[in-house]
FIKOLZA-1660 file (N, C-alpha, C; in steps of 0.1 Angstrom, whole numbers, plus 5000, padded with zeros to 4 digits):
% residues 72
   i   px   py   pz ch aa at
   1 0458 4187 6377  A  X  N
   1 0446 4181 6381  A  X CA
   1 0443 4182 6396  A  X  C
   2 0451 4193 6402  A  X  N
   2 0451 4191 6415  A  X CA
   2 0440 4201 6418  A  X  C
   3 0433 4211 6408  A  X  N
   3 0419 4216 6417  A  X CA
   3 0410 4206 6412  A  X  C
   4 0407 4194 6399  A  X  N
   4 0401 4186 6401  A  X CA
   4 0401 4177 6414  A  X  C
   5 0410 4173 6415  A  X  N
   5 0413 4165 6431  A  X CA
   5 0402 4173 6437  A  X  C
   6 0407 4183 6445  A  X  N
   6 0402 4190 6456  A  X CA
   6 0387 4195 6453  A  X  C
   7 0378 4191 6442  A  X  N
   7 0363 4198 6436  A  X CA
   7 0356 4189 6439  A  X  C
   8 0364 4171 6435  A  X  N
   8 0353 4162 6438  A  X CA
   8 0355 4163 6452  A  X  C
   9 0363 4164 6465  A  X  N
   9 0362 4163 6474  A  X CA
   9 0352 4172 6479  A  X  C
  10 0357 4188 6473  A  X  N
  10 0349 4194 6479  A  X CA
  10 0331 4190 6479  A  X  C
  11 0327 4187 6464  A  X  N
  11 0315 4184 6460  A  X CA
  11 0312 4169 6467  A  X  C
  12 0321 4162 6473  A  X  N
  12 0314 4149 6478  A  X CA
  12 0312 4153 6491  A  X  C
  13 0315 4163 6496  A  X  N
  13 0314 4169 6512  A  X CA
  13 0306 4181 6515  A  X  C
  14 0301 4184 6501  A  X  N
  14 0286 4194 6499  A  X CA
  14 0273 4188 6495  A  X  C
  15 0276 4173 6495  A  X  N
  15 0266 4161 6493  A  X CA
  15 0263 4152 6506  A  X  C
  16 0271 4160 6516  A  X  N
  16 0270 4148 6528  A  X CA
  16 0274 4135 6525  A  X  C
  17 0282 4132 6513  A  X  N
  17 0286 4119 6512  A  X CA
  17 0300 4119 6515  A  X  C
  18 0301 4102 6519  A  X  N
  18 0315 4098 6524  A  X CA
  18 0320 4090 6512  A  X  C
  19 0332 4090 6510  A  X  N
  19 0343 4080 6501  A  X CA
  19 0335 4074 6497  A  X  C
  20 0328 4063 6503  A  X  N
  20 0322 4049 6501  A  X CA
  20 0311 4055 6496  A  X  C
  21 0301 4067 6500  A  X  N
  21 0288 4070 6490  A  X CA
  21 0293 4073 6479  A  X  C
  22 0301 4080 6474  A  X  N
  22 0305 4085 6460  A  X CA
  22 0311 4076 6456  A  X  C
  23 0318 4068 6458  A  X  N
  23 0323 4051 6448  A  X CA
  23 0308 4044 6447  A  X  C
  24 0297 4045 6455  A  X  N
  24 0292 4039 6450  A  X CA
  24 0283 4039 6439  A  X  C
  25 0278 4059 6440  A  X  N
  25 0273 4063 6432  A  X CA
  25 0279 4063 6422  A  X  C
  26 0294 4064 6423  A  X  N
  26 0298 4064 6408  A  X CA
  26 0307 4052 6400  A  X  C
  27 0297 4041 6405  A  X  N
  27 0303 4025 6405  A  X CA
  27 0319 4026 6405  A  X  C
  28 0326 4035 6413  A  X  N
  28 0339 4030 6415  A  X CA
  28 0344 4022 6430  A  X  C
  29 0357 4021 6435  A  X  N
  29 0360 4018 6445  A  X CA
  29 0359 4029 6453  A  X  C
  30 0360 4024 6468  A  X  N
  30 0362 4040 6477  A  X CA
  30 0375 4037 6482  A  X  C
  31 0388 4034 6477  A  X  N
  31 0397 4033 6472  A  X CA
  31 0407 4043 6462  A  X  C
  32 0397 4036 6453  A  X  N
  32 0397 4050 6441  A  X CA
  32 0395 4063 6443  A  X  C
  33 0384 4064 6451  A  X  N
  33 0376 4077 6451  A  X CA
  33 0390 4081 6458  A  X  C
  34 0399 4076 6470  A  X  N
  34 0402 4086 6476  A  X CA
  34 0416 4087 6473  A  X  C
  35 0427 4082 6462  A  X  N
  35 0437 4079 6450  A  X CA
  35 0434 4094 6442  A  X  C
  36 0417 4095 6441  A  X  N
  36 0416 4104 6428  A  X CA
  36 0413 4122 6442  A  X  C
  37 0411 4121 6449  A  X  N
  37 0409 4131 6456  A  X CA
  37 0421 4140 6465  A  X  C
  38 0431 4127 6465  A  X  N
  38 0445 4128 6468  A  X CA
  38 0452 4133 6463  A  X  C
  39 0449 4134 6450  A  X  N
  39 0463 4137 6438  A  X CA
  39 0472 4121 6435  A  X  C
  40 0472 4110 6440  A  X  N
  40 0476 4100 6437  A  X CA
  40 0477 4092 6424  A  X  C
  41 0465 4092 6417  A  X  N
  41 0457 4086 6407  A  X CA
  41 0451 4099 6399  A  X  C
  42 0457 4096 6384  A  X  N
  42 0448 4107 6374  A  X CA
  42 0438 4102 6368  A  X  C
  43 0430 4112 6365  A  X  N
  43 0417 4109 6359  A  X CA
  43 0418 4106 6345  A  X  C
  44 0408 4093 6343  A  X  N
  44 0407 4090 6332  A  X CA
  44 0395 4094 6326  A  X  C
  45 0391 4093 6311  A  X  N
  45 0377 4100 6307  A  X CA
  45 0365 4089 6315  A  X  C
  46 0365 4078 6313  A  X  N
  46 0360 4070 6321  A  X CA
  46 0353 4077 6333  A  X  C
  47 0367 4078 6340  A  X  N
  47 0365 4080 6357  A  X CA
  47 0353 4093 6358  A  X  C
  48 0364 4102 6346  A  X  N
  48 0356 4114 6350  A  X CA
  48 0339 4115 6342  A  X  C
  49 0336 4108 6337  A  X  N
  49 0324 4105 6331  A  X CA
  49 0314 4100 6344  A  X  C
  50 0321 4089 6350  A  X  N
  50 0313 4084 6365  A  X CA
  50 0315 4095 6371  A  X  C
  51 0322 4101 6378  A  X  N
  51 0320 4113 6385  A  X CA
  51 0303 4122 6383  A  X  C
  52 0309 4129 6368  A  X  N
  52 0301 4135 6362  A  X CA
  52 0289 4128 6366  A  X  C
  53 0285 4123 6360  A  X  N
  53 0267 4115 6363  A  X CA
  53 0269 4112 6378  A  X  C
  54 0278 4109 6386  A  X  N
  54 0275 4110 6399  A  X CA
  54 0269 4126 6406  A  X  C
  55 0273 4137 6397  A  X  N
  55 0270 4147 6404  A  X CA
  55 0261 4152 6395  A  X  C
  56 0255 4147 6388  A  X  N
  56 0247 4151 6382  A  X CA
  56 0247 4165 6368  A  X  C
  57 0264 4159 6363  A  X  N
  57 0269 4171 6355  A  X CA
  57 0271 4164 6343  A  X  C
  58 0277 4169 6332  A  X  N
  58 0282 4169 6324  A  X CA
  58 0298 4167 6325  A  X  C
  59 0303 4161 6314  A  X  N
  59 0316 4160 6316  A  X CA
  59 0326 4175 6319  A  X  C
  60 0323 4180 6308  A  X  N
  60 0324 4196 6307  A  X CA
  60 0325 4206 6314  A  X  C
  61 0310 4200 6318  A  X  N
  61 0307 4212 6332  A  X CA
  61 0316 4211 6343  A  X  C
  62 0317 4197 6345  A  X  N
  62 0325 4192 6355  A  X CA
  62 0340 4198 6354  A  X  C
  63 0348 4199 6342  A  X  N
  63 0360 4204 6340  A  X CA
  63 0360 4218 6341  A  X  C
  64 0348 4223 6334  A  X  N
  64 0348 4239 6337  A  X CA
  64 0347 4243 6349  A  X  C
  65 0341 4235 6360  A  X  N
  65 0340 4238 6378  A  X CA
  65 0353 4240 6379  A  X  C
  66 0359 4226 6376  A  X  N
  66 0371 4225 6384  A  X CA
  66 0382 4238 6377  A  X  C
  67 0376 4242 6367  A  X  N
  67 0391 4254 6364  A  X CA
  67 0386 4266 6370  A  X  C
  68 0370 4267 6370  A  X  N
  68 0369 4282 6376  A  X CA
  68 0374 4275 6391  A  X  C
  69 0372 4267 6400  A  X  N
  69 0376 4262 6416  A  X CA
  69 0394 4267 6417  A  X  C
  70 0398 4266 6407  A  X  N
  70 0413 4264 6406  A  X CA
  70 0416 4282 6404  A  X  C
  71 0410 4289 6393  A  X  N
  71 0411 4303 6391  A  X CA
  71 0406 4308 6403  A  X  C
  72 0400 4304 6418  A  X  N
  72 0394 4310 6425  A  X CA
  72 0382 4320 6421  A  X  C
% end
């Protein structure tokens, strides 16, 4: 999960948003947000569902980013 980690970071920093805008767009903590961008904290379908609708994706899509980000 570690190029998910690094996809929402990357995508919360190609949004101009900080920790605290993406917890809040994606009703989590900015806490959390930065547990799950760390590699500390794994994603749950949940989490990654708020993500998703935070970035305006699909769950899916969102996982298929993160594998082509990771395949380079």
């Amino acid at each position: 999960m570690e190029a998910l980690s690094s996809l929402i970071a990357q995508k919360r920093q190609a949004n101009s948003w900080s920790e605290e805008d993406l917890a809040r767009t994606a009703n989590l903590s900015a806490r959390r947000v930065r547990a799950l961008e760390t590699g500390r904290e794994n994603f749950s379908l949940d989490v990654l569902s708020k993500l998703a609708r935070a970035f305006n994706q699909s769950v899916l899509d969102l996982i298929a980013e993160a594998e082509d980000f990771r395949n380079g």
